[in-house]
C-alpha positions, -999 to +999 in steps of 0.1 A: -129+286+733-144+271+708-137+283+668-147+267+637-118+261+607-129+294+587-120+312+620-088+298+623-080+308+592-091+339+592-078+348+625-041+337+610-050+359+581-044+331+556-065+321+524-080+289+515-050+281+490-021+292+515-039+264+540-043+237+520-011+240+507+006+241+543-016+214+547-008+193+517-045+191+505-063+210+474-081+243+481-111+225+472-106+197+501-099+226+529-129+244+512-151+216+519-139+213+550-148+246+560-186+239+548-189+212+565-192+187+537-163+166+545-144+158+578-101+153+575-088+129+585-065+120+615-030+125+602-045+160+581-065+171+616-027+169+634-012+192+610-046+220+618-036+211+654-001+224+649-006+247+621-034+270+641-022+257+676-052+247+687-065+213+702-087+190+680-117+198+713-113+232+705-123+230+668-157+232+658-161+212+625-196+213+614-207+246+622-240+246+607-272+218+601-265+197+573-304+191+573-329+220+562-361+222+579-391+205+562-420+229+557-454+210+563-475+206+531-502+218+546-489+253+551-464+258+521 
C-alpha cells in the first residue's frame, strides 16, 4: 500500500515537531517535506524507513501537482 509522509505520521499519531526531532531535522524541513516542496535526502529517507517501518517504494512523496493548471486567456 501506498501512503504519503502526512499519513505516516498521522497513522503513528505523532506531530510535525515529535518527527522531525526523531528525525534530527527542523519542523519546518519535515513540514516541507510533507507539501511536497522538498525531497530528503538518502541518509534522512533511511531513518522514515525505520522510524514508520515502511519501504522507501511504499512512500508516496509528492502527493499533489506542483504545477496549477493554466486557464486560456480566451476564456478567463
Amino acid at each position: 500500500m501506498k501512503v504519503t509522509l502526512k499519513a505516516l505520521r498521522v497513522m503513528k499519531e505523532m506531530t510535525q515537531k515529535e518527527v522531525a526531532k526523531e528525525l534530527g531535522i527542523s519542523k519546518d524541513t519535515w513540514s516541507s517535506y510533507e507539501r511536497g516542496k522538498t525531497f530528503p535526502d538518502v541518509p534522512v529517507i533511511e531513518k522514515i524507513e525505520e522510524l514508520f517501518d515502511v519501504k522507501y517504494s511504499d512512500i508516496i512523496f509528492y502527493h499533489k501537482l506542483a504545477v496549477k493548471p493554466q486557464l486560456d486567456k480566451q476564456t478567463a
